[in-house]
C-alpha positions in Angstrom: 86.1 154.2 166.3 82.7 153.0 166.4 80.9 152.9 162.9 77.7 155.2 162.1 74.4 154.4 161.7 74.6 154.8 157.7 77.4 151.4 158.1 74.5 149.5 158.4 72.5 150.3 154.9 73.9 148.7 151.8 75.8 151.7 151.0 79.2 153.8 152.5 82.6 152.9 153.7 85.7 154.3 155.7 87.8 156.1 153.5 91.6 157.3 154.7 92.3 160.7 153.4 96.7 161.3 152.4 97.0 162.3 155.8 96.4 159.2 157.3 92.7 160.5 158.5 90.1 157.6 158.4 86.3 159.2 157.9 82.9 157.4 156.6 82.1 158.6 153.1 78.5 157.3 152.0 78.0 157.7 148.2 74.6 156.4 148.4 75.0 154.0 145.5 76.7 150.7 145.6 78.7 151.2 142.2 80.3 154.7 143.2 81.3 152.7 146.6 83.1 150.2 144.3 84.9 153.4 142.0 85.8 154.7 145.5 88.3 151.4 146.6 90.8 153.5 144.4 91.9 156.5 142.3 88.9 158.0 140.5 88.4 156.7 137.1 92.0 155.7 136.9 93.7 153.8 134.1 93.1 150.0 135.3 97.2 149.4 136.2 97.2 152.6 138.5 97.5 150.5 141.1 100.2 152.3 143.2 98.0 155.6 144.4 97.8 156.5 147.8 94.1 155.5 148.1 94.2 152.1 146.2 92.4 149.0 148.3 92.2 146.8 145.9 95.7 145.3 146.1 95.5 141.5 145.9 92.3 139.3 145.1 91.8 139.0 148.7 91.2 142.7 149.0 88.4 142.7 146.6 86.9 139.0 148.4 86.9 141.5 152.0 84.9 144.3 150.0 82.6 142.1 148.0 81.8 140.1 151.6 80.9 143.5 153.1 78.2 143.8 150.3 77.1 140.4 148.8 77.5 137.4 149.4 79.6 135.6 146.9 82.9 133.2 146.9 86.7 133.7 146.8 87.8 136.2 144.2 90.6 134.9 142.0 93.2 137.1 140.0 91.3 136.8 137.4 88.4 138.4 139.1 90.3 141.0 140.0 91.9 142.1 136.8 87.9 142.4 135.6 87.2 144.7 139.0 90.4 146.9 138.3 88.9 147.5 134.9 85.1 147.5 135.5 86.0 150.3 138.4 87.7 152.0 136.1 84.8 152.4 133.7 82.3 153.2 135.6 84.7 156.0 137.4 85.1 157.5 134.1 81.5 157.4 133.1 80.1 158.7 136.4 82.5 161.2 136.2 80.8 162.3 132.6 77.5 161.9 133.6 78.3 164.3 136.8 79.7 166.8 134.0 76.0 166.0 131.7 78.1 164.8 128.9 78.3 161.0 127.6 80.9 159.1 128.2 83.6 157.0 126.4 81.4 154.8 124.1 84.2 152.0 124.9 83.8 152.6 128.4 79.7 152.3 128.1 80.4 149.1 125.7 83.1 147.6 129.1 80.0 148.1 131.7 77.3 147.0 129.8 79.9 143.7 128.6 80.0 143.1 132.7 76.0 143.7 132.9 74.9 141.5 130.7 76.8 138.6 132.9 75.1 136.4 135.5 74.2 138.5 138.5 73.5 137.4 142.2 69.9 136.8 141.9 67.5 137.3 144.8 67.0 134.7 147.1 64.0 134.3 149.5 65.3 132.7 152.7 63.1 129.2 154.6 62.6 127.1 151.4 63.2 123.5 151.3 64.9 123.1 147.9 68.3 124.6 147.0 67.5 126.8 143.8 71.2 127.6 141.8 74.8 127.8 143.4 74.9 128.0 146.9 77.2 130.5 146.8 77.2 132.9 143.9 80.7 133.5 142.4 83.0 137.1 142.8 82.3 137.3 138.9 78.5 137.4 139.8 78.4 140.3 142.1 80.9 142.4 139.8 77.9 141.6 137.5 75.6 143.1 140.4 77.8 145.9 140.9 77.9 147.0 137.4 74.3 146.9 136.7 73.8 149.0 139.7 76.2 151.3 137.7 74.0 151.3 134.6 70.9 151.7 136.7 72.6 155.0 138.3 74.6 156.5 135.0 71.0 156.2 133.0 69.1 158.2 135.2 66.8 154.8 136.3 67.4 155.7 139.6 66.2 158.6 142.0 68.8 161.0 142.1 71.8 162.6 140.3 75.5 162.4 140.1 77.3 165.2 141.7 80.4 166.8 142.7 81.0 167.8 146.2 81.2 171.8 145.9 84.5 171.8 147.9 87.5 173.4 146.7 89.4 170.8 147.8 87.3 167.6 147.6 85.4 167.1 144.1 84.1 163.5 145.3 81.2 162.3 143.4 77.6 161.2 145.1 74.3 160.3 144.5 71.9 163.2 145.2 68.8 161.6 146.5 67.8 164.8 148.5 64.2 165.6 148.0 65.1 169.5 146.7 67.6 168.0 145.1 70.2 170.3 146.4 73.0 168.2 148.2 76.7 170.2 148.4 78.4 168.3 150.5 80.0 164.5 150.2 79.3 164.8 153.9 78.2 166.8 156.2 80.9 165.9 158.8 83.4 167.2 156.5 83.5 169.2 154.0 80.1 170.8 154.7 81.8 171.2 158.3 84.7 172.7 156.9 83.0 175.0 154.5 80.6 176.0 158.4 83.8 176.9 159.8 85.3 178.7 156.6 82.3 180.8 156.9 81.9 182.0 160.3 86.1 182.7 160.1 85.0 185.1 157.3 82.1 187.1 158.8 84.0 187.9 162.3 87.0 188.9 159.8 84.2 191.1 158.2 83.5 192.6 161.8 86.7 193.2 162.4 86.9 191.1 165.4 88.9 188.8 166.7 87.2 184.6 166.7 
């Protein structure tokens, strides 16, 4: 299966529905891909659900790699990530709804915000500047102060809901009307295509 176009921006990721289906969501924000290795703002030692990635340190090392550039995560590093996704799952799930969230959730993210982050780097200098390679603590430090950045409202867009029945998968809305439905097009705006055009030939009586 080859990988879409979006694969190569910072953001989206396969995600493998309970059915064993394998499909590319793109949230369009870097910390909703991180809530998105596992169950929605699940308590941090949910660790058993059908779509949890994050099972050893070397899980989160594979997904951190895909994103920014950092060392080995220990187990250390991936108790904080079990807990830090489960924050800002909860609090994006609030700020979807327009209500505030959990003010010990808020005080959890801005605890891993206010940490070291991987700085930016600008490539053909002569001098090392820093570590040469930042640590898995540093770009949960990245990741989380993308999360404040997108549950503020500092960034263009909103947090939404897909409109599907069945789905209910949070996003960023960056659409310039603002009026985004789907978590993708490919599949539940597909779905809800098909669900209509089933309905109006019902409505005419005739057969698909």
């Amino acid at each position: 299966m080859s990988i879409p176009a979006t694969a190569d921006s910072f953001t989206g990721q396969w995600l493998t529905t309970a059915e064993g289906t394998r499909w590319w969501f793109d949230t369009g924000s870097l910390a909703l891909d991180f809530v998105y290795t596992g169950p929605l703002g699940a308590p941090d030692a949910a660790r058993d659900d059908v779509s949890e990635t994050l099972h050893t340190a070397a899980d989160l090392t594979a997904w951190l790699a895909g994103r920014l550039a950092c060392g080995e995560a220990g187990e250390r590093d991936l108790s904080d990530a079990l807990r830090l996704r489960g924050a800002i799952g909860r609090l994006a799930v609030a700020a979807s709804a327009g209500v505030t969230g959990d003010p010990a959730d808020i005080d959890l993210l801005n605890l891993y915000a206010a940490t070291p982050n991987i700085p930016p780097r600008l490539a053909g200098g002569s001098l090392q500047a820093g570590r040469t390679e930042p640590r898995a603590a540093q770009a949960l430090s990245t990741v989380a102060r993308d999360a404040v950045s997108l549950i503020s409202g500092e960034v263009t867009g909103r947090i939404r809901r897909c409109d599907a029945d069945d789905c209910g998968l949070l996003y960023l809305d960056t659409s310039r009307a603002g009026t985004r439905r789907w978590c993708s097009m490919q599949r539940c705006g597909n779905r809800n295509k098909v669900r209509a055009h089933r309905a109006r030939v019902q409505s005419r009586g005739t057969t698909p």
